[in-house]
N, C-alpha and C positions, 0 to 999 in steps of 0.2 A: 415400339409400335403397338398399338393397341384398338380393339374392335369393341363392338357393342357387345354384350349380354346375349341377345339372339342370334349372336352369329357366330358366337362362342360356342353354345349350345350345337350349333348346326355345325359344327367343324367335330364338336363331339360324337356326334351324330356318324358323320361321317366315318370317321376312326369304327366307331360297333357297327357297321357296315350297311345303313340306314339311308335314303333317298339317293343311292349310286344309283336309278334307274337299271339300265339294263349296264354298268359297266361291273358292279359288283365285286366279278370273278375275273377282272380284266385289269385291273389297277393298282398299285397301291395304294392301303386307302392313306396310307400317313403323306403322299406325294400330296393326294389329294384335298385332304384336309389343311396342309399346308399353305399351298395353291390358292384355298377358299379364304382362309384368314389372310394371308396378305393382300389378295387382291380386293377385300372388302372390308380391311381396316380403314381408318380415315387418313391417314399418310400411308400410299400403296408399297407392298416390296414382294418380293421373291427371295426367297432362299439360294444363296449362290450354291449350295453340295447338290443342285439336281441340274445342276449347268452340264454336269456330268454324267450324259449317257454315251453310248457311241459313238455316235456322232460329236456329241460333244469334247469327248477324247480325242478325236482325232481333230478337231480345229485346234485346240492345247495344245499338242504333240506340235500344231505350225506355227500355234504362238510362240513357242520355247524356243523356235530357228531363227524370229524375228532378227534383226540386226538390231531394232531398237530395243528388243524384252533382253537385257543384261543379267536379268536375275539367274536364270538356267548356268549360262556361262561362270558366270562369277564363281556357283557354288561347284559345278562341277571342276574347276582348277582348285579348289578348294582340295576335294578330293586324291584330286591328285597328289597333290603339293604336301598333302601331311595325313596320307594314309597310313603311313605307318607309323605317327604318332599316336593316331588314335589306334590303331590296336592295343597300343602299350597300356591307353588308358583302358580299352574293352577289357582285355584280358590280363588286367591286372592281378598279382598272386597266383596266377596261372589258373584261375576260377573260369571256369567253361561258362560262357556268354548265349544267350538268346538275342538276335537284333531282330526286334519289331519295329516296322515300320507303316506307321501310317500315313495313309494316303499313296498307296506305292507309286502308283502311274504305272509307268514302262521301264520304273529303274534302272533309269539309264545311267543318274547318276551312281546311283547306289552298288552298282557294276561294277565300277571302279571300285569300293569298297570289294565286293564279293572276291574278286579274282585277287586282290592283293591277301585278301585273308586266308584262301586257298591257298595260295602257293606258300604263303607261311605256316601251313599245314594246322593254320589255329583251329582249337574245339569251341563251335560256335555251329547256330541254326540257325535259320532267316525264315523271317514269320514275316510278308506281306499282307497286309488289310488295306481294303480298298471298298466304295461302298459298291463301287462297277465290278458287276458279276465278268462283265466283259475284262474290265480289265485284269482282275486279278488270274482267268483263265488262262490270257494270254500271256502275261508274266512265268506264270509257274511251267507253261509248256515252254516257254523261248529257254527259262532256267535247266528244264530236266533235261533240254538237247543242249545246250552251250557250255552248261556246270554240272555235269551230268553225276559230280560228287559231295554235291552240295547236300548238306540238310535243310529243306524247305519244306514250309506251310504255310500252303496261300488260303486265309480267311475274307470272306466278302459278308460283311457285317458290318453295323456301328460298330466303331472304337472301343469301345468299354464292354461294351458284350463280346466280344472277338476276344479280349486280355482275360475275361470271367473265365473263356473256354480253354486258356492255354493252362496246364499245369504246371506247379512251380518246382519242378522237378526235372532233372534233365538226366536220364539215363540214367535214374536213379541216384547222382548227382548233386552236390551244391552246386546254381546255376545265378546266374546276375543279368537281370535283366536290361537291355541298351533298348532304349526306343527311342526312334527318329520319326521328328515331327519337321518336315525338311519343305524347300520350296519357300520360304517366307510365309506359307499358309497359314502362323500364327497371325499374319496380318490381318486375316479376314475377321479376327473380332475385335470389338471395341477395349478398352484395359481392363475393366468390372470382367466382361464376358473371357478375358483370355488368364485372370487373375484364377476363374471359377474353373474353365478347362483346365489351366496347370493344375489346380490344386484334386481337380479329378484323379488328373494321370495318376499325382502322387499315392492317392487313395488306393492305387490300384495296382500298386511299387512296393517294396520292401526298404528299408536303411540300407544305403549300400548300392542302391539299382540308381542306372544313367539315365539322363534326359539329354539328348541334342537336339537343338532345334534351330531353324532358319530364318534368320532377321535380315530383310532388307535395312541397308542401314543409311539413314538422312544422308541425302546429296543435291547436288543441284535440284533445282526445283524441276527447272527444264526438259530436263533428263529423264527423270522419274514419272513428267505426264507423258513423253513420247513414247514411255513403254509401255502405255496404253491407250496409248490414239496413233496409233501407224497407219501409215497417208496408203496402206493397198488393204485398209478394212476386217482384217482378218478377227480384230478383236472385238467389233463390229457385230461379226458374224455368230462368234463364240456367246453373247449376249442374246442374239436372234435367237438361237437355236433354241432356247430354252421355251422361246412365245411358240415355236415350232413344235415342242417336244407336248406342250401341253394340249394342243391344235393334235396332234397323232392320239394322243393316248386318251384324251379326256373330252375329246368329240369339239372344241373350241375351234374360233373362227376369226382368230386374231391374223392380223393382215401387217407383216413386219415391217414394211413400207411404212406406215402410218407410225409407228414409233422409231425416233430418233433417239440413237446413243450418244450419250454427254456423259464424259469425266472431268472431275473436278480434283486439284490439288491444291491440298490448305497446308503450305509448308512450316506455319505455325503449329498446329493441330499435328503433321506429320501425318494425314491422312489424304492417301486416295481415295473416291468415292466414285460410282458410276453408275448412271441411270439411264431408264429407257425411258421417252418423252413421247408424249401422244400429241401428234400433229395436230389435230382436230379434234372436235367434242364427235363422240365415237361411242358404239356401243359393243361388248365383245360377249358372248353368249358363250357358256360352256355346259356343253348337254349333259358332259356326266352327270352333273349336280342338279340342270334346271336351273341354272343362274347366267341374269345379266350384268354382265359387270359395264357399268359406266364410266364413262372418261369426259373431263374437262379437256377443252383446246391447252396442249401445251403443260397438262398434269401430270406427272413423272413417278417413274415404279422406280423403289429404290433396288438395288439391284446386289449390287457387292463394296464393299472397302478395303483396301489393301494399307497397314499402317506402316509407315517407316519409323526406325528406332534408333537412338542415341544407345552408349554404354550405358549411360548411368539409366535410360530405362530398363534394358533388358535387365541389367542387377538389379533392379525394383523388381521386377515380373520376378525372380528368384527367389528374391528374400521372400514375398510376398506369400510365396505358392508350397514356401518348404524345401525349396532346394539352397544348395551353397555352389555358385561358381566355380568351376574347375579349369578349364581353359577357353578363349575365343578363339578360332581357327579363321585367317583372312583370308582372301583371295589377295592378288599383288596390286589391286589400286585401292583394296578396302572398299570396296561397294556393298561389300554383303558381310556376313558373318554366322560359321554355325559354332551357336555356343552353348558348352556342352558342362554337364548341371550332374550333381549328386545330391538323393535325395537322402534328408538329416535319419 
């Protein structure tokens, strides 16, 4: 996606904290500049990581129960079914483990991990990053009353700034880092953009340090759009929130009625796509900034993508990014897979 010159400038602008009016001391200005460049590029989007405020967490948390959204389930039998392999692989050489995990959520599945590792009395820490202050608050309190043995550190930071702040040191310690990039969430980038994230991670890893991550994996076509258009709207809703979130925080007067959510699946492509559609030619004013944003009848915000993966992609994304494949862990129909990566 791409914007003009002057409105590059004005998003710049934004960020050294320049024409917020009076929201200033009231916003992020990075939401905000965000916000201004997608909505006044010339093919419109949003950032799907700000889908996620509180409210936005907790319509997630009913997507994940869906009977159509498979993905949660799938990975969490995953869990189940071969937790005690991957310890073998975490704590291989009997080298004491850090598992970072990004994007925690409510770790629910990752609970399953937690408690199996506990009671095998393994030396290991649990580092949640999450960019929701809410969430990770509420993670670390559910942890310090239910695993009240646990080593945790809940970070609410970008990803790569959160890894900057952990030491590579564990009790003084050789320590091997495990990060879990779990959920399918590598789906949300394109291959260029998720080639440039793994290869971050790696940057940010030792030789020796694990990658698992979460690949919805190609299936029915069918199947894979019903897990994001279920007939009681809930995913609908999770899309809404965000025209909402901006409408609360940035003085906007976007009216969620007037835009229609449409997903698209290209089983070619292996891509979900989904967008929010403006009913009508429509004008949407947002006071933080003093801008009107314009809409054509039926002009569409792109919104988010979710990719499904083949083996032989995910072993591209690997070789690509500097890792060497180590094991895929299925669930029992194969729908999903986390596959789990040693970095060269």
């Amino acid at each position: 996606m791409s914007y003009t010159t002057d409105h590059s400038e004005k998003a710049t602008a934004i960020l050294e904290g320049d024409g917020l009016n009076d929201y200033s001391h009231k916003v992020n200005r990075q939401f905000v500049a965000d916000v201004y460049a997608g909505l006044t590029s010339e093919e419109k989007y949003l950032s799907s990581k700000y889908l996620y405020d509180k409210r936005g967490d907790e319509i997630f948390q009913q997507i994940m129960e869906m009977e159509e959204y498979y993905p949660t389930r799938a990975e969490y039998e995953i869990f189940e079914m071969h937790r005690g392999e991957m310890l073998e692989y975490f704590s291989k050489d009997k080298i004491p483990f850090r598992l970072i995990e990004f994007g925690a959520g409510d770790g629910t599945k990752t609970k399953v991990l937690l408690q199996h590792f506990l009671e095998q009395k393994a030396n290991f820490s649990y580092v949640p990053i999450d960019i929701s202050a809410n969430i990770v608050e509420e993670l670390t309190t559910d942890l310090a009353e239910n695993m009240p043995n646990l080593k945790v550190q809940g970070i609410q930071d970008d990803y790569f700034r959160a890894i900057d702040r952990l030491k590579s040191s564990f009790d003084g310690q050789q320590v091997r880092n495990v990060v879990l990039f779990l959920g399918a969430n590598i789906g949300n980038f394109s291959n260029p953009e998720s080639i440039a994230f793994l290869k971050e991670i790696a940057a940010h890893l030792s030789p020796g340090d694990l990658l698992m991550t979460g690949f919805d994996l190609k299936k029915d076509p069918e199947r894979v759009l019903n897990a994001y258009f279920d007939g009681s709207g809930i995913t609908r809703s999770f899309k809404h929130n965000l025209l909402l979130r901006i409408n609360e925080e940035l003085g906007a007067d976007f009216d969620i009625d007037n835009f229609q959510y449409f997903p698209i699946y290209d089983p070619m492509e292996g891509s979900v796509r989904s967008y929010l559609v403006s009913k009508k030619e429509q004008q949407v004013t947002i006071s933080a900034i003093d801008e009107v944003i314009e809409f054509e009848a039926w002009e569409a915000i792109y919104m988010e993508r979710s990719q499904k993966y083949s083996l032989n992609d995910i072993e591209g994304l690997a070789q690509h990014s500097g890792f060497s494949v180590m094991h895929h862990f299925y669930d029992s129909q194969s729908l999903f897979t986390d596959s789990l990566w040693q970095l060269h």
